[in-house]
BASESE-866327 format. One record per residue (C-alpha): residue in one letter; x, y, z. Coordinates in Angstrom, 1 decimal, always signed. Layout:
 aa     c1     c2     c3
  A      X      Y      Z
...
This chain:
 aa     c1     c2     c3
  X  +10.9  +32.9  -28.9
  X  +10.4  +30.8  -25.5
  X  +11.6  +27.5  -27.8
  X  +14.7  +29.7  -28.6
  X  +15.4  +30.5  -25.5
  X  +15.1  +27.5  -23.8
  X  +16.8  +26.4  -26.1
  X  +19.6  +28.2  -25.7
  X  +19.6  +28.2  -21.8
  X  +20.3  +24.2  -22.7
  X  +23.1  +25.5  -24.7
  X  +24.7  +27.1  -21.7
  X  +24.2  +24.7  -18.9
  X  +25.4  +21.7  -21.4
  X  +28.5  +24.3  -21.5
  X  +29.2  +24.8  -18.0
  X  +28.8  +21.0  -17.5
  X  +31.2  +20.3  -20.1
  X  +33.8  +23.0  -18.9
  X  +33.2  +21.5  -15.5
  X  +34.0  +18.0  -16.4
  X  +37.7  +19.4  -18.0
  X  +38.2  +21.2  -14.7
  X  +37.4  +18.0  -12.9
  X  +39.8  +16.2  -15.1
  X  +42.8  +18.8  -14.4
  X  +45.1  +18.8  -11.7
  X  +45.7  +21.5   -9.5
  X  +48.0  +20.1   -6.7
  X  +52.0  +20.2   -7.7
  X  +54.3  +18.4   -6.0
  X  +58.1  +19.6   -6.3
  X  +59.1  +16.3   -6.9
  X  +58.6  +13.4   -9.6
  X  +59.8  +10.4   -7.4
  X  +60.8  +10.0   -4.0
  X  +63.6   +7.2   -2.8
  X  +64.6   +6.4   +0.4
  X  +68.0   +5.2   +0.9
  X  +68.8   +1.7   +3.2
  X  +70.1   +4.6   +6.4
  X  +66.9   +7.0   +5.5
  X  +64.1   +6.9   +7.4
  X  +62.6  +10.8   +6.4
  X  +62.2  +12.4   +3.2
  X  +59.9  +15.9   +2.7
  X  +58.1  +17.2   -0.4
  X  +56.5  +20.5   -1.1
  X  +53.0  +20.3   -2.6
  X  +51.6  +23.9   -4.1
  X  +47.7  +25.2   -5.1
  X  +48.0  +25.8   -9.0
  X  +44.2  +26.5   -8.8
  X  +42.8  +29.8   -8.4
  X  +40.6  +29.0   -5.4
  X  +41.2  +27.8   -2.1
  X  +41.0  +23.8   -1.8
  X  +41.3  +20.8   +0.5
  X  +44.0  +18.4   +0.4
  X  +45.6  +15.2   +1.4
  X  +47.6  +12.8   +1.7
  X  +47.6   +8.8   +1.8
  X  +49.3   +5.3   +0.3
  X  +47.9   +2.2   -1.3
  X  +49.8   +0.5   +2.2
  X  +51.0   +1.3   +5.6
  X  +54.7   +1.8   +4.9
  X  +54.3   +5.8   +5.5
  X  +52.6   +8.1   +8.2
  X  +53.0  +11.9   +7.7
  X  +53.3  +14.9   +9.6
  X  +50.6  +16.6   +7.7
  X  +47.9  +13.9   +6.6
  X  +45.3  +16.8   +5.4
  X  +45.0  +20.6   +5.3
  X  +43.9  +23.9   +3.2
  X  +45.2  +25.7   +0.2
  X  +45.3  +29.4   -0.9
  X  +45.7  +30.1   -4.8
  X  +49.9  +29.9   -5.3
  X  +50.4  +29.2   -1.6
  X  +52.6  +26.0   -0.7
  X  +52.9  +23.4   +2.2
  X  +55.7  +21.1   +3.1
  X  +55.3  +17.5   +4.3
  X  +57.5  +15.2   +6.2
  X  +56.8  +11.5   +4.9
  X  +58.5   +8.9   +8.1
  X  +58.9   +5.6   +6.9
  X  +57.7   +2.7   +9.4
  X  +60.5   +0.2   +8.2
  X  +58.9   -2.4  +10.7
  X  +56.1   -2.6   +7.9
  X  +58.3   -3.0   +5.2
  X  +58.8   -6.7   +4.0
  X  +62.2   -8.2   +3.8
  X  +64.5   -6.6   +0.7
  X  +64.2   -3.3   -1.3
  X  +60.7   -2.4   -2.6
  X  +58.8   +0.3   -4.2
  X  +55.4   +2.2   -3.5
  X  +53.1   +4.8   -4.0
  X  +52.0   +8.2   -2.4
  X  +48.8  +10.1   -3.4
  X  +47.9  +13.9   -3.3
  X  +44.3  +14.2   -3.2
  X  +42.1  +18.0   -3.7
  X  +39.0  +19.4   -3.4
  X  +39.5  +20.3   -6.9
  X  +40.8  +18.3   -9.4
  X  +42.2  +15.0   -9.9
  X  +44.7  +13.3   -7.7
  X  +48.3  +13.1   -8.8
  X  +50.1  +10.0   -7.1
  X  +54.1  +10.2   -6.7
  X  +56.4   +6.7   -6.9
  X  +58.4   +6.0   -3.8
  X  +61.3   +3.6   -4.0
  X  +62.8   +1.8   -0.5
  X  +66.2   +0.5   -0.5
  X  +66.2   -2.0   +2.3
  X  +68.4   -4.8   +3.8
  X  +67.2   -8.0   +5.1
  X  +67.8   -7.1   +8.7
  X  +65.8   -7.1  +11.8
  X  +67.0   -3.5  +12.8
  X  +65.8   -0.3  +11.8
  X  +69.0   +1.5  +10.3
  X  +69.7   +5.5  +11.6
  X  +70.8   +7.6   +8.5
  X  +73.4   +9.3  +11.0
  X  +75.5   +8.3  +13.8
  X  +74.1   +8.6  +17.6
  X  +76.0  +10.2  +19.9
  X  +74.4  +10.4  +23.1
  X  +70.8   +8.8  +23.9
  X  +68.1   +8.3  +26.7
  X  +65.3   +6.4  +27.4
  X  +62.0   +7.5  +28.4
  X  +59.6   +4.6  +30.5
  X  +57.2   +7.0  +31.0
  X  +56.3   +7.1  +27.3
  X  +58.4   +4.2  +26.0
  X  +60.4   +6.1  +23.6
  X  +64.1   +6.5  +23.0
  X  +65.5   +9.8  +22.4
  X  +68.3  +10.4  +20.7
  X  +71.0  +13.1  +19.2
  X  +73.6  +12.7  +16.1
  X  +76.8  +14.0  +14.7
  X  +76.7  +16.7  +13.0
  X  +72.9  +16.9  +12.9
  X  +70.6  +19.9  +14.2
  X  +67.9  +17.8  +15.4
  X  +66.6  +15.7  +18.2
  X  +65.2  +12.1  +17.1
  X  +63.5  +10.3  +18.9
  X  +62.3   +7.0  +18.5
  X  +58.5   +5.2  +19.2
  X  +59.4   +1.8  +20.7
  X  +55.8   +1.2  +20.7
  X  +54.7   +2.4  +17.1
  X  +58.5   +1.7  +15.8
  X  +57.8   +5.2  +14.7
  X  +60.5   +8.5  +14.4
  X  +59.6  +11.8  +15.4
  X  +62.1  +14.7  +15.6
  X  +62.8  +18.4  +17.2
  X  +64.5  +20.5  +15.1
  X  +67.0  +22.8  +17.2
  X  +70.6  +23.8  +16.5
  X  +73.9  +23.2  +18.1
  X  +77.2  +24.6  +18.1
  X  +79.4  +21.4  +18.2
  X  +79.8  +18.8  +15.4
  X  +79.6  +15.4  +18.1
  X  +75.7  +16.5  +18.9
  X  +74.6  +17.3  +22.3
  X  +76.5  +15.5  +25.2
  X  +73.9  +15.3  +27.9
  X  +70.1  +14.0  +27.4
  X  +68.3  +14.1  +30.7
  X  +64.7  +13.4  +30.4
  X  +62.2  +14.6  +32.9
  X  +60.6  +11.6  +34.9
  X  +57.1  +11.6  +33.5
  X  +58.8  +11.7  +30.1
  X  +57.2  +14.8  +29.3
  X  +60.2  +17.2  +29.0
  X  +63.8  +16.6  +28.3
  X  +67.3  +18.8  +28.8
  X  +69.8  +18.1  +26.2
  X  +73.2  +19.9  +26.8
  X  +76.7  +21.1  +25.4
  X  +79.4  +22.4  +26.7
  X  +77.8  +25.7  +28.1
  X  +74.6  +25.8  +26.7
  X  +71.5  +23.7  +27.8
  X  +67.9  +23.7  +26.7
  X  +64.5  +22.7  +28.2
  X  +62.3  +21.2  +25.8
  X  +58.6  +19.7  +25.8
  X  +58.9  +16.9  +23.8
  X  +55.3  +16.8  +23.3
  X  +54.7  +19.7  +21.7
  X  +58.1  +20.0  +19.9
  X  +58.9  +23.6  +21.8
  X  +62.0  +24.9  +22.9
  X  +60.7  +26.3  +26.8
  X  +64.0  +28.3  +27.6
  X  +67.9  +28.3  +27.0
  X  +70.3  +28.0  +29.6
  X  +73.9  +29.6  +28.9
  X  +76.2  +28.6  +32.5
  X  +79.5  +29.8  +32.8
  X  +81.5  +26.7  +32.2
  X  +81.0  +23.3  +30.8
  X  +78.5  +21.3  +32.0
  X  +79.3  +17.7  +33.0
  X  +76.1  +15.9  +34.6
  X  +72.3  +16.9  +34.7
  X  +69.8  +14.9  +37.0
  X  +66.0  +15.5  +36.3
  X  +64.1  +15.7  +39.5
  X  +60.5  +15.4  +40.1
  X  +58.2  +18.5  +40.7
  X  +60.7  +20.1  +37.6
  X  +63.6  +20.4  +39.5
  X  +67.2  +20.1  +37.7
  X  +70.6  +20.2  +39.3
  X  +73.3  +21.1  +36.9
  X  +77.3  +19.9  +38.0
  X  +79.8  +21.9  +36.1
  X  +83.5  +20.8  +34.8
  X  +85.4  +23.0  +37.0
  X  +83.1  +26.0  +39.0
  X  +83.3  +26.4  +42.4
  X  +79.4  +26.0  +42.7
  X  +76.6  +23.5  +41.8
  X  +72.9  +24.6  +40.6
  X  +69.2  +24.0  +41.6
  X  +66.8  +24.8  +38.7
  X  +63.1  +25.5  +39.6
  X  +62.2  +24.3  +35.8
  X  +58.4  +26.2  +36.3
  X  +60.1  +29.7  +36.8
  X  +63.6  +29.3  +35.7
  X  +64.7  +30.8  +39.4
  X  +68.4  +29.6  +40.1
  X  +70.2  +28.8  +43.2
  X  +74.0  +28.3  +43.6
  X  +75.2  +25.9  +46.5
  X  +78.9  +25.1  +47.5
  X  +81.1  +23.3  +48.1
  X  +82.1  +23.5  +44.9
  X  +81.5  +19.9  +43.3
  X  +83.6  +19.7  +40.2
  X  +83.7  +17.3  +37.2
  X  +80.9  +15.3  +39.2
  X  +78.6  +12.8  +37.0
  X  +75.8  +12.9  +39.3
  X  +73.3  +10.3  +39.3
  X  +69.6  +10.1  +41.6
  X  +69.0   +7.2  +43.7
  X  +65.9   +5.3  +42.8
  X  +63.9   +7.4  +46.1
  X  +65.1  +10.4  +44.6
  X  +66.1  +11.8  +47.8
  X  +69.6  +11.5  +47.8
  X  +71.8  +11.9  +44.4
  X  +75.2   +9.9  +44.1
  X  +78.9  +11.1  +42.0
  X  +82.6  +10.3  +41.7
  X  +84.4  +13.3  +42.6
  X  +87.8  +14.0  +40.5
  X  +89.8  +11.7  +43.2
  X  +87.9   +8.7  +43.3
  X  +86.1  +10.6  +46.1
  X  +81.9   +9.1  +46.1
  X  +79.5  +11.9  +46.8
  X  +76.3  +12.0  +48.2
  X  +73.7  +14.9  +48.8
  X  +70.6  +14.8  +50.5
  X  +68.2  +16.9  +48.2
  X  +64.8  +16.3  +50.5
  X  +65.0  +19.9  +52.1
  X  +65.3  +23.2  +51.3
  X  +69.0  +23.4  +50.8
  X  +70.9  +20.6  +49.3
  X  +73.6  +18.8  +51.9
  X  +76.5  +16.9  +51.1
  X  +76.4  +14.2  +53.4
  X  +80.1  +13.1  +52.9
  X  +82.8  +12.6  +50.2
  X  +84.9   +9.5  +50.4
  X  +88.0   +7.8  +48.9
  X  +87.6   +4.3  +47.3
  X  +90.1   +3.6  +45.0
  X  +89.6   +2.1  +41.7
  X  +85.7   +3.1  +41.1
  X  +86.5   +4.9  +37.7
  X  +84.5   +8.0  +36.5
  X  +81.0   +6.8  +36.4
  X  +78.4   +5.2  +39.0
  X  +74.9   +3.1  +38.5
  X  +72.3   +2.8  +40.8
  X  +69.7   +0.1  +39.8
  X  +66.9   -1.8  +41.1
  X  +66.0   -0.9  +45.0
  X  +68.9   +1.5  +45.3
  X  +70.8   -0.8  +47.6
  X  +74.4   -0.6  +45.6
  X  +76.4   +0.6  +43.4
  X  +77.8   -0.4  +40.2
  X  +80.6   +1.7  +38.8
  X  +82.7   +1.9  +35.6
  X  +85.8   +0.1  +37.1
  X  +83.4   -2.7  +38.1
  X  +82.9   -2.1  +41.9
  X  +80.2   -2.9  +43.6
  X  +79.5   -0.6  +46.6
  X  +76.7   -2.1  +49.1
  X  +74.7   +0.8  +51.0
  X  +72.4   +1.6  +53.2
  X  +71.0   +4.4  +51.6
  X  +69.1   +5.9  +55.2
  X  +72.1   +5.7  +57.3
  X  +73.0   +9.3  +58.9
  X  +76.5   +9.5  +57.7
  X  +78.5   +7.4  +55.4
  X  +76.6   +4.6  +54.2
  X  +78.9   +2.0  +52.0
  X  +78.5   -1.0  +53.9
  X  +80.9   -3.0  +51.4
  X  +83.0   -3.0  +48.8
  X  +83.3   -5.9  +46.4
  X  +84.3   -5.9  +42.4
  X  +82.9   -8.0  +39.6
  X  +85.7  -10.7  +39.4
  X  +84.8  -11.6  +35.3
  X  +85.1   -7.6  +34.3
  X  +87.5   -6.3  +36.8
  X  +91.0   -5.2  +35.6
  X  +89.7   -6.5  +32.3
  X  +87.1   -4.2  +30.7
  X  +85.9   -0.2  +31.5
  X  +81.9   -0.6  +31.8
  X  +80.4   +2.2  +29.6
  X  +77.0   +1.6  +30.8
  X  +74.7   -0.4  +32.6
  X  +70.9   -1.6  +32.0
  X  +68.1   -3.8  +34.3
  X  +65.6   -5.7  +33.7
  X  +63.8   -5.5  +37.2
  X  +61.1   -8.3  +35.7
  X  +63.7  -11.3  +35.1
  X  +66.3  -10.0  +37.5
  X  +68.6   -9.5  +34.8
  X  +71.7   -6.8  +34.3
  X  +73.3   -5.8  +30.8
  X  +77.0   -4.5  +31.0
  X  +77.6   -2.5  +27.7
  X  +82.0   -2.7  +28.4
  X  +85.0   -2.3  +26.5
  X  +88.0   -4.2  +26.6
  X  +91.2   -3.6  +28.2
  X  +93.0   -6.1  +25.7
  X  +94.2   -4.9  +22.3
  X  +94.0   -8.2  +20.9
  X  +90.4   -9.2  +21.8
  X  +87.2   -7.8  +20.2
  X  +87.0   -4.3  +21.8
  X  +83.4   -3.8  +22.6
  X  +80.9   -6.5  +24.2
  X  +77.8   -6.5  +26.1
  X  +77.4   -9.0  +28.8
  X  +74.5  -10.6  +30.8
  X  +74.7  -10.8  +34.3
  X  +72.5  -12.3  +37.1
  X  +70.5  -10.4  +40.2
  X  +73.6  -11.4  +41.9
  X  +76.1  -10.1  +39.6
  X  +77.4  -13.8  +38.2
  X  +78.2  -13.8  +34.3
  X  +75.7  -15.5  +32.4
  X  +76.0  -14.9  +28.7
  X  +77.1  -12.6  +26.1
  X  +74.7  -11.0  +23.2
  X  +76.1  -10.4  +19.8
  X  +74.2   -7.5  +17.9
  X  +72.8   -8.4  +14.1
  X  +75.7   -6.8  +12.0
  X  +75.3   -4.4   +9.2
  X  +74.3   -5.7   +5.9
  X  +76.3   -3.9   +2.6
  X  +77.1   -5.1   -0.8
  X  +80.5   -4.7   -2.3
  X  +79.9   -4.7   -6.0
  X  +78.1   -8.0   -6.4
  X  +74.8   -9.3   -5.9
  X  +75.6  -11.2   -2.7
  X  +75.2   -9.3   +1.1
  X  +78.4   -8.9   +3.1
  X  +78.2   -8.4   +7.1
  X  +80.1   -6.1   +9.0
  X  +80.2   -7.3  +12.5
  X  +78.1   -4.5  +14.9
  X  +79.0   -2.6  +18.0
  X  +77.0   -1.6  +20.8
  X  +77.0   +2.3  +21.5
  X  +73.6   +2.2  +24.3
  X  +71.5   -0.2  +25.9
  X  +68.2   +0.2  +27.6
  X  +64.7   -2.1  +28.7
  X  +61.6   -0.8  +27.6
  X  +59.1   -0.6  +30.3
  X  +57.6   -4.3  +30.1
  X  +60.5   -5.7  +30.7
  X  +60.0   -8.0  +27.3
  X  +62.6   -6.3  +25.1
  X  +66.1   -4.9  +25.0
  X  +66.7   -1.7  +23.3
  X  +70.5   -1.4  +21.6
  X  +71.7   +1.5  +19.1
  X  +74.1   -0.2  +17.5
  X  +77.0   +1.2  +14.4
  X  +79.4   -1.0  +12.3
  X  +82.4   -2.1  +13.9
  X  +84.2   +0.2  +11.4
  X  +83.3   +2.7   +9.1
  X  +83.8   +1.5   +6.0
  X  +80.8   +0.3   +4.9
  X  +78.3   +2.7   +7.3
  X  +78.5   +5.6   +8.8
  X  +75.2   +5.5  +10.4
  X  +73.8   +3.8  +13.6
  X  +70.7   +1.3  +14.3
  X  +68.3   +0.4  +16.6
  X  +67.9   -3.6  +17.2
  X  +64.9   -4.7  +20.0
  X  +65.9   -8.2  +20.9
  X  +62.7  -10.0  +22.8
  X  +63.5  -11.1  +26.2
  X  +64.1  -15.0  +26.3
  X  +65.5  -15.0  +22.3
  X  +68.7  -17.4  +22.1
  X  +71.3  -15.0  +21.2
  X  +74.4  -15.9  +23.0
């Protein structure tokens, strides 16, 4: 009797192992997808992976290279429960032309079930935006441009560093994205805007903090120190102070309308042009904001820069406006233009490079007959040096052989270290591409 039952105890464990091993064998992660492609303008694709099992188990992710990171590496699984997982892709890794590769789901229980990823890629040196940019900042607190698109509900924002996307989901009522991006200066928070509405957003952890609705349209934001915003509207009477830590508004007058306000580099005074070519400055050190004056200069256009020590001004109509930013009253100690760009081109936006003393003029031409937009190199002292021409966009036209549609510049920034220039970029037209780029030229690379 003990032989038979031994024996049969055998019996059962040799069954247990046996049904073990066909368990082992099975899979019990499902993904909701048989392939994955992304396209030459995609950048982000998603999957949904579910627990067929009837136990909880462990899962994650990985690939056979470094082409992908994930928003969701690992995690746990409930019986039927589900889990969706953003997959970036780091083009920077990816070599040269089109190329395909391999994703694997990995459980506690079970075998792994791999997925096949294609990658549709030109051989540029720019990292192609699936949708068009609209508005963007840059952040040299944390080295990262942020951006917002057309027709997208989403904030992107882009790892200069780690050549990495990231984005903030968060909707808006107006197809052209939000108009205003103002980040906070430790690069910690960030204000995008439209028309009325405004919201406060820590862009490390991804939250909307609070929603601002004004009562009319908002034309400039400046980010303060110590979480301080000042909001300018189109056409109210009054300007606002934010206390970003309690959401407590104030309301000053006069009544600065249509006013793109900009901070001085000491961030104790901020700088506008008024609706009649009137330049504005308010002293912000005390308790109540003053307007120290508003004066007439003709021919200054809409918009003002103030780079480097805060000793002039650039504007859009390519005046330069020397001041001394500490004098009691009105402080413009000349007025000058930029002979090359005056009367000739609107300048859209200006960038320095503090480390080679170096100034990039993203302007548009007057002339119908030349090459609309161009972005120009100047000196420390404002003389012309060179032009950079952005890589064009790559597209075939039914043929084997790549076509080039010459590029645009929509923004241009430095990154921190002064050893790179950041553009977005979009074709010249939209017939081949409707979506942006970002090109990082090294400082020092012949491109003129």
């Amino acid at each position: 009797m003990k032989k038979v039952a031994a024996i049969s105890v055998l019996i059962l464990l040799i069954t247990i192992i046996i049904s073990c091993e066909k368990e082992d064998h099975k899979t019990f992660i499902y993904l909701g997808k048989t392939e994955l492609s992304f396209n030459y303008d995609e950048n982000l694709q998603n999957i949904t992976i579910s627990n067929i099992a009837g136990q909880d188990f462990d899962w994650n992710v990985s690939s056979a290279d470094n082409y992908f990171y994930f928003d969701k590496p690992t995690g746990t699984l409930s019986p039927n429960a589900y889990e969706e997982i953003n997959i970036y892709l780091n083009r920077n890794e990816v070599p040269g032309d089109s190329i395909s590769s391999q994703i694997t789901f990995s459980s506690s229980e079970g075998e792994p079930v791999s997925i096949d990823v294609m990658i549709y890629s030109y051989p540029e040196n720019k990292i192609r935006i699936g949708s068009k940019i609209s508005q963007a900042t840059y952040s040299k607190e944390n080295n990262k441009v942020i951006m917002s698109s057309q027709n997208e509900e989403y904030i992107e924002i882009f790892d200069v560093t780690e050549k990495t996307f990231d984005r903030i989901e968060i909707s808006n009522n107006y197809q052209n994205g939000f108009e205003i991006l103002e980040a906070s200066p430790n690069g910690k928070y960030l204000i995008a805007a439209e028309h009325d509405r405004a919201f406060h957003i820590d862009l490390e952890n991804k939250e909307i903090l609070h929603q601002f609705v004004m009562n009319d349209q908002i034309e400039s934001i400046v980010y303060c120190p110590g979480n301080i915003a000042y909001f300018f509207l189109n056409w109210n009477n009054e300007f606002y102070r934010f206390d970003l830590n309690s959401y407590q508004q104030e309301a000053f007058l006069p009544g600065l309308r249509n006013l793109n306000a900009k901070p001085h580099p000491s961030w104790k005074y901020l700088y506008g042009i008024g609706n009649y070519n009137d330049l504005i400055k308010i002293d912000i050190q005390g308790d109540i904001p003053e307007v120290k004056y508003s004066q007439y200069i003709s021919s200054m256009g809409v918009t003002l820069w103030l780079p480097g020590d805060g000793n002039r001004i650039i504007t859009s109509d390519n005046k330069i406006l020397s001041i001394d930013p500490d004098a009691i009253d009105y402080d413009v100690t000349n007025v000058a233009e930029i002979s090359s760009l005056f009367g000739n081109y609107i300048t859209m936006q200006v960038a320095q490079n503090p480390q080679i003393n170096e100034f990039y003029f993203m302007a548009v031409s007057n002339n119908y007959y030349e090459t609309p937009y161009h972005l120009f190199v100047y000196d420390n002292n404002l003389i012309f040096d060179r032009e950079i021409e952005p890589e064009g966009f790559y597209y075939t036209d039914q043929g084997s052989a790549y076509l080039i549609e010459p590029a645009r510049v929509q923004f241009v920034f430095t990154d921190a270290s002064g050893q790179n220039i950041i553009l977005i970029t979009r074709p010249g037209s939209n017939s081949h591409s409707y979506g942006s780029a970002i090109e990082i030229i090294p400082v020092g690379k012949n491109i003129d």
